[in-house]
C-alpha angles and dihedrals in degrees: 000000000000110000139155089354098303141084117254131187135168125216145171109299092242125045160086090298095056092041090056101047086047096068090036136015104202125106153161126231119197128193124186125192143166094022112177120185112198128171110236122231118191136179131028099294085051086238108195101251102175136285129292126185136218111222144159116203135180126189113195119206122213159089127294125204129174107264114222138169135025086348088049095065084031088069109040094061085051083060089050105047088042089066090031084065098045091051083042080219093127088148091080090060104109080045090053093047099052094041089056085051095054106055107013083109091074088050134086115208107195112196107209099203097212106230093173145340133201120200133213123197118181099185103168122175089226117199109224131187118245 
């Protein structure tokens, strides 16, 4: 989840993940959306001439460190009222939050302190064949 301009991600608390970032805290973050596959047509005749896709991608540079503490529970009700809100099912808020209380213990939140990003877009008007 974005959130107060960083990336944050919870996880098991054992695991490749945790292993890694604990011999180097460096990482990459990619995200992918609006991908579009379409066969491509060309010439007169609209002669099949392979498959092209439509994208935007982002890869986010940084370093990631466990969150714990008070942020720790601050973010995740914000986890929580972010997909509350999506649901548009708010009512279950004091539910969310004791449960989160509850069993966050059994939980890891990773912060990802975005150092850079680079973006990618591939638009392409692609012909197709009706």
């Amino acid at each position: 989840m974005f959130h107060n301009s960083s990336i944050y991600f919870h996880c098991a608390p054992v695991g490749h993940k945790l292993d890694n970032l604990a011999s180097c805290e460096n990482v990459s973050f990619n995200v992918v959306t609006d991908v579009w596959v379409a066969p491509i047509f060309s010439g007169q005749n609209m002669k099949f001439n392979g498959f092209d896709t439509n994208f935007n991608s982002i890869i986010i540079f940084g370093k990631a460190r466990e969150v714990i503490g008070k942020e720790k529970l601050e973010v995740f009700i914000a986890f929580l009222k972010k997909f509350l809100e999506i649901c548009q099912c708010q009512k279950y808020e004091p539910d969310g939050i004791r449960y989160i209380e509850k069993s966050m213990k059994k939980t890891k939140l990773i912060k990802i302190e975005i150092e850079h990003m680079t973006g990618k877009r591939g638009i392409r008007n692609l012909p197709v064949k009706e």
